[in-house]
C-alpha positions as CSV (number, residue, x, y, z in Angstrom):
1,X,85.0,30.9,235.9
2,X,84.2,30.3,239.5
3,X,81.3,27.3,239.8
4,X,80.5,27.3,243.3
5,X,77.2,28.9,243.1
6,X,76.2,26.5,240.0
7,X,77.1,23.6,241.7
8,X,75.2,24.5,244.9
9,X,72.4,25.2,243.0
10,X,72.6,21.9,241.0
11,X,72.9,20.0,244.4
12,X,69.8,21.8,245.8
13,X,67.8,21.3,242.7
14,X,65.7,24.1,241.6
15,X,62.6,21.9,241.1
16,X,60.8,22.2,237.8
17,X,60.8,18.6,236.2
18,X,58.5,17.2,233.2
19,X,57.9,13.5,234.6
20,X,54.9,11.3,234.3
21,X,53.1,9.2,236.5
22,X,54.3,5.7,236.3
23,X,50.7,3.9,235.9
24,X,49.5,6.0,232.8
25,X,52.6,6.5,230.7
26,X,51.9,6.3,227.1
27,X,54.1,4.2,224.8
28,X,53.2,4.0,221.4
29,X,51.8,0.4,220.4
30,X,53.5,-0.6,217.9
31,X,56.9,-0.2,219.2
32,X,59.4,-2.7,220.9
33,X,59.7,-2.4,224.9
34,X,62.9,-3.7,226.7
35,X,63.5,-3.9,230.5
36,X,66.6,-3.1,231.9
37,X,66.7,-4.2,235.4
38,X,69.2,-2.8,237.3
39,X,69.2,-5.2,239.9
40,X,70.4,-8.1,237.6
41,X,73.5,-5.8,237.9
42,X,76.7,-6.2,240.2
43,X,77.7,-3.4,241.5
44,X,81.2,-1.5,241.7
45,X,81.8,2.1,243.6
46,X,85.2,2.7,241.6
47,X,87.0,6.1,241.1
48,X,88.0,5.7,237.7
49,X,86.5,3.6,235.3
50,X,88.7,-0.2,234.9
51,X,90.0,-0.8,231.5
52,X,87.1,-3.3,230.5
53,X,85.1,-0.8,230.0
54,X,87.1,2.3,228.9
55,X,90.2,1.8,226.6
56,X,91.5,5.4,226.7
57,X,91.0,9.0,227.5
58,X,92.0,12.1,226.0
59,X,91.9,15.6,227.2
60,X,91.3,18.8,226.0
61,X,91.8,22.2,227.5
62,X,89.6,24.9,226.5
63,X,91.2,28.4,226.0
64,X,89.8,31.0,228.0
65,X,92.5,33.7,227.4
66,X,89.5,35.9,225.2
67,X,87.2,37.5,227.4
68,X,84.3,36.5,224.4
69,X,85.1,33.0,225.2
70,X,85.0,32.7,229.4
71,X,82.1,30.9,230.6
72,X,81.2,29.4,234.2
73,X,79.8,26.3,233.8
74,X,78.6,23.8,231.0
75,X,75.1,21.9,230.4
76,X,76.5,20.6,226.9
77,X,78.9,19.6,224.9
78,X,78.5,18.5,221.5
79,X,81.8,17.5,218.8
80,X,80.9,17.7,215.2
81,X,82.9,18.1,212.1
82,X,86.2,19.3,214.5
83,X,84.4,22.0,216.2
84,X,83.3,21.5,220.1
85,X,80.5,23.4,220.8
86,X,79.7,24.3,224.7
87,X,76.3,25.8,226.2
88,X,76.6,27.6,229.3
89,X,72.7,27.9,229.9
90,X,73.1,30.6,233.1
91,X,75.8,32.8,231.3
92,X,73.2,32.2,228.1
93,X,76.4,31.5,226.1
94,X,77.4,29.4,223.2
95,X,80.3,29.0,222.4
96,X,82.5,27.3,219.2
97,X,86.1,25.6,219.8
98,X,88.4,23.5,217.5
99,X,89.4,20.3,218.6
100,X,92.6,21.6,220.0
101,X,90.4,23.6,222.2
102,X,91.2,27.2,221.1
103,X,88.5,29.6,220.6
104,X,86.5,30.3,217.4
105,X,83.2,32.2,218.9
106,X,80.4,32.7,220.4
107,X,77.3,32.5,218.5
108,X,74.1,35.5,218.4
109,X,74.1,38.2,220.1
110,X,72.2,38.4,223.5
111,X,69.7,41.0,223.8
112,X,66.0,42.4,223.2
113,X,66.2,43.7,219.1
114,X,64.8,41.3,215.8
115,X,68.2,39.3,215.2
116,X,69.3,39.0,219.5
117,X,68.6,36.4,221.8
118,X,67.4,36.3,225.3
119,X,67.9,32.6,226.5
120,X,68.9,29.5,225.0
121,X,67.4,25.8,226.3
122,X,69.1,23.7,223.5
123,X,70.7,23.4,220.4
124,X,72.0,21.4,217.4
125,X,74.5,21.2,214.8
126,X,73.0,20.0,211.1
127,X,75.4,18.1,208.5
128,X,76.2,21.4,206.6
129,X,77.6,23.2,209.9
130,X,74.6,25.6,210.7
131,X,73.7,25.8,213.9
132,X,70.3,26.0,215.3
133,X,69.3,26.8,218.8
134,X,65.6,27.2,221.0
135,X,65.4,30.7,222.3
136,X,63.1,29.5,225.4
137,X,61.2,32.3,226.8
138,X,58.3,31.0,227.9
139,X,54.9,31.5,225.5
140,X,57.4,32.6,222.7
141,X,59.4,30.2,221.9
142,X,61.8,31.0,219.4
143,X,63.9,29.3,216.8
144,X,67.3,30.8,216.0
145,X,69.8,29.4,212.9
146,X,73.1,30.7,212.6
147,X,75.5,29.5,209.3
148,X,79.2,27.2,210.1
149,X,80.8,31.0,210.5
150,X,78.5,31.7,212.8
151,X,76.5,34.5,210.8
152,X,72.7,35.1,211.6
153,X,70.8,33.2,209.1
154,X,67.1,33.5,210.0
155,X,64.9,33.6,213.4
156,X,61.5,32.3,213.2
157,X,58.8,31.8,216.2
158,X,57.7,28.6,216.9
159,X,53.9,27.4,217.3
160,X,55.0,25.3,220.6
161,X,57.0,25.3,223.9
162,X,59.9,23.1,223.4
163,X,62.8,22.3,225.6
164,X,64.8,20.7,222.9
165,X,65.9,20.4,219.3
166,X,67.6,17.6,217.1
167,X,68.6,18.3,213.1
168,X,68.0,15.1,211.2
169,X,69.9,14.2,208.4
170,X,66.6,14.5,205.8
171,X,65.8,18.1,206.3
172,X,63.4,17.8,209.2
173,X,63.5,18.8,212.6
174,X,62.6,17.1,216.1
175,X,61.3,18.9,219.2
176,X,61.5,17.6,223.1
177,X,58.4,19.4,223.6
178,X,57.8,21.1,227.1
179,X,55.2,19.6,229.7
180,X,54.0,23.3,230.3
181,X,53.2,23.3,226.3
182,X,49.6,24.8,225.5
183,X,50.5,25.2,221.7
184,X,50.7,23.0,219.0
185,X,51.4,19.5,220.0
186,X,50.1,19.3,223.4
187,X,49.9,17.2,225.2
188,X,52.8,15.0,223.5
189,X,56.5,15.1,224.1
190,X,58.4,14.8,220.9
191,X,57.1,16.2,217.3
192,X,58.8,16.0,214.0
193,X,58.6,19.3,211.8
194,X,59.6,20.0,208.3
195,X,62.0,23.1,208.0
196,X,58.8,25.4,208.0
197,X,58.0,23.9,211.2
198,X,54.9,22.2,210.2
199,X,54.7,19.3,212.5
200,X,54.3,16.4,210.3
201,X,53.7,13.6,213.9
202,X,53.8,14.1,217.3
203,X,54.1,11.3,219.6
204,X,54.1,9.9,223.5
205,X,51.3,11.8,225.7
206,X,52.3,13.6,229.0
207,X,50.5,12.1,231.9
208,X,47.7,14.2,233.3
209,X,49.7,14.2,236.7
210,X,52.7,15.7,235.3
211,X,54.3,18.1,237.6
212,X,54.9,21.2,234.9
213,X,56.4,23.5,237.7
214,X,59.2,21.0,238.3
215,X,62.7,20.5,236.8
216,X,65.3,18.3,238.4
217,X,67.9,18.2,235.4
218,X,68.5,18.9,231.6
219,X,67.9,16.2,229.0
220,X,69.2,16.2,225.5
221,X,68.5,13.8,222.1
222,X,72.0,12.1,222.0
223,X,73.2,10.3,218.9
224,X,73.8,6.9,219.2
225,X,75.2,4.2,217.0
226,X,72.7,5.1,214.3
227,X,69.5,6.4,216.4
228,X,68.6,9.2,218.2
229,X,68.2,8.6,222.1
230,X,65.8,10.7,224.6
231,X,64.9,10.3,227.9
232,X,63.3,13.0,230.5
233,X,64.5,12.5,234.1
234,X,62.5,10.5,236.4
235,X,60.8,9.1,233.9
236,X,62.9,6.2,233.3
237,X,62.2,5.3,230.3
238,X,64.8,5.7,227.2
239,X,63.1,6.1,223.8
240,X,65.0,5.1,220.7
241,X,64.4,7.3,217.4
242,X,65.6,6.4,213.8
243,X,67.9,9.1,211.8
244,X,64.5,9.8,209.7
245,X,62.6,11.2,212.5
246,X,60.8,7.9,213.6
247,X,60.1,6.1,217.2
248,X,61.2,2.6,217.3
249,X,61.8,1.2,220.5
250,X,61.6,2.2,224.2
251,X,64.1,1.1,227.4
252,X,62.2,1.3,230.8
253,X,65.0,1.3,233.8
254,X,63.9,-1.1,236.3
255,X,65.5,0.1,239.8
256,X,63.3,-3.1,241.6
257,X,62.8,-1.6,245.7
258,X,64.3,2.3,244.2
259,X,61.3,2.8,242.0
260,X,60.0,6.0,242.6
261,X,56.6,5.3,244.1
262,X,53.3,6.5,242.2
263,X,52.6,8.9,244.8
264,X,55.3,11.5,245.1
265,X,55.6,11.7,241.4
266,X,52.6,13.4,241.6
267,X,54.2,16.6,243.3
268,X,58.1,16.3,242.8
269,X,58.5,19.7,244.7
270,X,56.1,18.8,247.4
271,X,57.5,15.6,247.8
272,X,61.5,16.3,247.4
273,X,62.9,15.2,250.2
274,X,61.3,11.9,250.0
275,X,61.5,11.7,246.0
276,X,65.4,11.9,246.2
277,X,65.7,8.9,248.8
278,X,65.2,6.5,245.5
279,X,66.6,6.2,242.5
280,X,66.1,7.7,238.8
281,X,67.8,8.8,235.8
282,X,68.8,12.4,235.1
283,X,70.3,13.9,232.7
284,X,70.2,11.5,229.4
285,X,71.5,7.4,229.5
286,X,73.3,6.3,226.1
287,X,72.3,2.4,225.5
288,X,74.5,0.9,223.3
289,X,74.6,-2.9,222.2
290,X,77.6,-3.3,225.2
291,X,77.0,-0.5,227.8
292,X,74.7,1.8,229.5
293,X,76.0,4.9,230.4
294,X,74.8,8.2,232.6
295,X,73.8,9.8,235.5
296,X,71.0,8.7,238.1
297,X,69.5,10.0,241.7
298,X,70.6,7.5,244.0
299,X,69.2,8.0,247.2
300,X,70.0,11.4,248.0
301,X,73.4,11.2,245.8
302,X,74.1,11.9,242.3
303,X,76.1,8.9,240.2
304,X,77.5,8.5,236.7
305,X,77.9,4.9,236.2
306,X,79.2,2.8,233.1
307,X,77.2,-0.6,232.7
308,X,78.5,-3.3,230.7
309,X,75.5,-5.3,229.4
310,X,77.5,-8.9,228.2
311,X,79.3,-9.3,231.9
312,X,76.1,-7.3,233.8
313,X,78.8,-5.8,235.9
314,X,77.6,-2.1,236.1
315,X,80.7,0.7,238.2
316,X,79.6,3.5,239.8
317,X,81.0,6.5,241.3
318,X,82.1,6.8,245.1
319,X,81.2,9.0,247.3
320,X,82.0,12.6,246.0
321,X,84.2,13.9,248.8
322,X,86.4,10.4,248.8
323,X,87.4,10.1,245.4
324,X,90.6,11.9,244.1
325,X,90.8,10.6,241.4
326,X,87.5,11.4,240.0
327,X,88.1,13.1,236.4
328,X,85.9,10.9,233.6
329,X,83.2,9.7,235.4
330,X,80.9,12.7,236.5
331,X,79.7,15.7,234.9
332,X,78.6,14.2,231.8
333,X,77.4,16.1,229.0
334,X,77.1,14.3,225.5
335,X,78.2,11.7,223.7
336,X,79.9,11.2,220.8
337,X,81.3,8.5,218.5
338,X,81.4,5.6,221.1
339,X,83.2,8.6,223.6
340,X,81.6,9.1,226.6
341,X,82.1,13.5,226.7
342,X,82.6,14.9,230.3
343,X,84.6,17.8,232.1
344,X,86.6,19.1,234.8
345,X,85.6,22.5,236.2
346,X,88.0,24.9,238.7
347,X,87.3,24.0,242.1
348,X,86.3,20.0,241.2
349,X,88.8,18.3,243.1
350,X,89.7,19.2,246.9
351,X,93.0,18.3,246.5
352,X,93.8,18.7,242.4
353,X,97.4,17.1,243.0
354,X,96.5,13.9,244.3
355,X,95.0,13.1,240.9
356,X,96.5,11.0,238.0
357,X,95.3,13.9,235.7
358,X,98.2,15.2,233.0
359,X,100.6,18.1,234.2
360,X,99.1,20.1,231.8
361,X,95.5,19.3,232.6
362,X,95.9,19.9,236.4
363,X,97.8,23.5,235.5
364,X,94.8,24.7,232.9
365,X,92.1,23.9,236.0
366,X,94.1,25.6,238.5
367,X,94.4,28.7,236.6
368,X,90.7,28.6,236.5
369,X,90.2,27.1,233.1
370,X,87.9,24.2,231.9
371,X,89.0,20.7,230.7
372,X,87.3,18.7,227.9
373,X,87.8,14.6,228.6
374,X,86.6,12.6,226.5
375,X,86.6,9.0,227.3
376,X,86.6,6.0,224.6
377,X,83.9,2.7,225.4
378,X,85.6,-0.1,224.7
C-alpha cells in the first residue's frame, strides 16, 4: 500500500477546484452570518496537540491480510453503528471494517455492466445501515445503494452532476452539487431530494467566475453536534445545515492580509503559484461551540490546526519534515462524535521510531499497513 505517488500528487495539486469569487458570493438572506477571524487567534506550531484541547487518542489498525481489503490511500473515513467505512477514491475502493479494524468488505463491484460501478466521488451511511454512494462520471452521474451486508439494492441515474451525498434522518437526500453542473439545479451548490430524487430546494448560487476546471481538495458534509457542516475549499465559508435538510447559518473564515485576493480566484490554475502564497481552507472545517478544527493552505504549506474558541488560542502543525511526532494532527478525514478521525499511512514518518506512537501501531505501519487514530476534543 505504497503512497508515494498519492502524496506527490496531493502536494502538486491536480487543479480542478469549485470556488467562487469573493465579491458575488450568494448567501441566502434569511440566514445568520458569523466571522471567524483568524487573526484574533494566537498562534501555536506544536507537534502533537496539548491536553487542553485533546483528552485522549485511540488507535486502530486496519487489517490488510485479504487481498479484497488492501487499499493505497484514504480520502474518507466515516464510523457508524461499529462499522468504519474507508474510500480510497484512486483504487475506486470502498471498503467496510469493524471497530477492531478487521475486514468485513468491499462494497459493488467495479466495472462497465447494469449493477457495476466505474468511479465513486462520495458516499453515505443512512440510520438503517444502507449505504449509498455517487458513481461520478461526468454527464452521468449515477446513484448507487447497497443494503448493511453490502448486497446491491438498486442503481438509479441522477438528473445532476454532484460531488457529494448526505442521508438525512427523514428520508431525504442532500447533494454538494458540482460547479461543472448543466443539469438540474444549476447553478446552485447544495439541493435536497426526496428518495426519488425529486429536488424539493436548491440553494447558494455558484459565482459566474467559478473556475469549473479546477480542484484543489475533496470536501465532505460532516456531522456535527446536531447539524450538517459543508464547506468547498477556497471558499471560506462554512455553511451549517439542520438534520431535516435545511440551511441555517453560514461561518465566513477571515484570514485578515492571507485573504485570497479577487483576482486570482478567477483562474486558480492560471494563477497557482501565487494562489497558494495565502491562506484557505481545504478539505472540510468542523465548528463546534469550543473548537474549530481542519486543514488550510497556508502559504505554500498544508496545516491541520485545532482552534479553541473560549481561550482563542488556535495550534497548528510544524513544518512537515521537523515533526516526529506528528501522528493526530494531519491527514484528516471525518469526524465523528466529538473525535477528530485521521490516519497514519506507510512511509508518513522519516524516522517511524522516534515517535511516541504504540508498539503495536508503529509495527502495523511498518509492515505497510494503515492506522486509524482517532482523537477525542475535549
Amino acid at each position: 500500500m505504497k503512497t508515494k505517488n498519492r502524496l506527490l500528487c496531493y502536494l502538486t495539486v491536480i487543479i480542478l477546484f469549485t470556488g467562487c469569487h469573493s465579491g458575488n458570493r450568494t448567501i441566502e438572506p434569511d440566514i445568520d452570518m458569523e466571522d471567524i477571524d483568524f487573526e484574533s487567534f494566537s498562534v501555536t506550531e506544536v507537534e502533537e496537540f496539548p491536553e487542553t484541547v485533546v483528552r485522549n487518542k485511540e488507535y486502530i489498525n486496519l487489517d490488510g491480510s485479504k487481498e479484497e481489503m488492501l487499499f493505497g490511500w484514504i480520502d474518507k473515513i466515516k464510523i457508524i453503528d461499529g462499522r468504519i467505512y474507508v474510500l480510497d477514491k484512486r483504487m475506486r475502493k470502498l471498503l467496510v471494517f469493524d471497530m477492531s479494524g478487521a475486514g468485513i468488505g468491499t462494497v459493488g463491484k467495479r466495472g462497465p455492466g447494469p449493477e457495476e460501478y466505474l468511479n465513486i466521488s462520495d458516499f453515505d451511511v443512512n440510520t438503517k445501515g444502507d449505504i449509498y454512494f455517487v458513481d461520478g462520471t461526468h454527464d452521468d452521474d449515477r446513484l448507487f445503494v447497497f443494503d448493511r451486508d453490502l448486497r446491491f439494492v438498486y442503481v438509479k441515474k441522477l438528473p445532476f452532476e454532484t460531488d457529494l451525498v448526505k442521508c438525512l434522518p427523514n428520508d431525504k437526500l442532500l447533494f454538494g452539487l458540482a460547479a461543472w453542473n448543466k443539469g438540474m439545479n444549476a447553478p446552485m451548490k447544495i439541493a435536497r431530494t426526496d428518495m426519488k430524487l425529486k429536488t424539493e430546494q436548491a440553494w447558494i448560487k455558484y459565482d459566474r467566475d467559478v473556475d469549473v476546471n479546477a480542484w484543489v481538495s475533496d470536501c465532505f458534509f460532516i456531522n456535527v453536534k446536531g447539524c450538517i457542516q459543508y464547506n468547498k475549499q477556497i471558499d471560506n465559508l462554512v455553511y451549517e445545515i439542520s438534520p431535516e435538510g435545511l440551511l441555517i447559518r453560514a461561518y465566513r473564515f477571515d484570514f485578515g492580509r492571507r485573504n485570497l485576493p479577487d483576482i486570482y480566484r478567477k483562474d486558480i490554475g492560471e494563477n497557482w503559484d501565487e494562489v497558494q502564497k495565502y491562506c484557505f481552507l481545504l478539505n472540510f472545517a468542523v465548528i463546534t461551540r469550543n473548537h474549530i478544527a481542519g486543514t488550510l493552505q497556508d502559504r505554500q504549506q498544508i496545516k491541520a490546526f485545532i482552534a479553541d474558541r473560549n481561550t482563542r488560542k488556535l495550534y497548528t502543525q510544524k513544518n512537515r519534515s521537523t515533526m516526529p511526532n506528528m501522528d493526530i494532527i494531519s491527514n484528516m478525514s471525518g469526524y465523528f462524535d466529538d473525535q477528530v478521525i485521521s490516519f497514519i499511512y506507510p512511509g508518513k514518518y522519516e524516522d517511524l521510531e522516534r515517535t511516541t506512537l504504540p508498539q503495536d501501531v508503529k509495527k502495523h505501519v511498518r509492515d505497510e499497513n494503515f492506522t486509524v487514530c482517532l482523537s477525542f476534543l475535549q
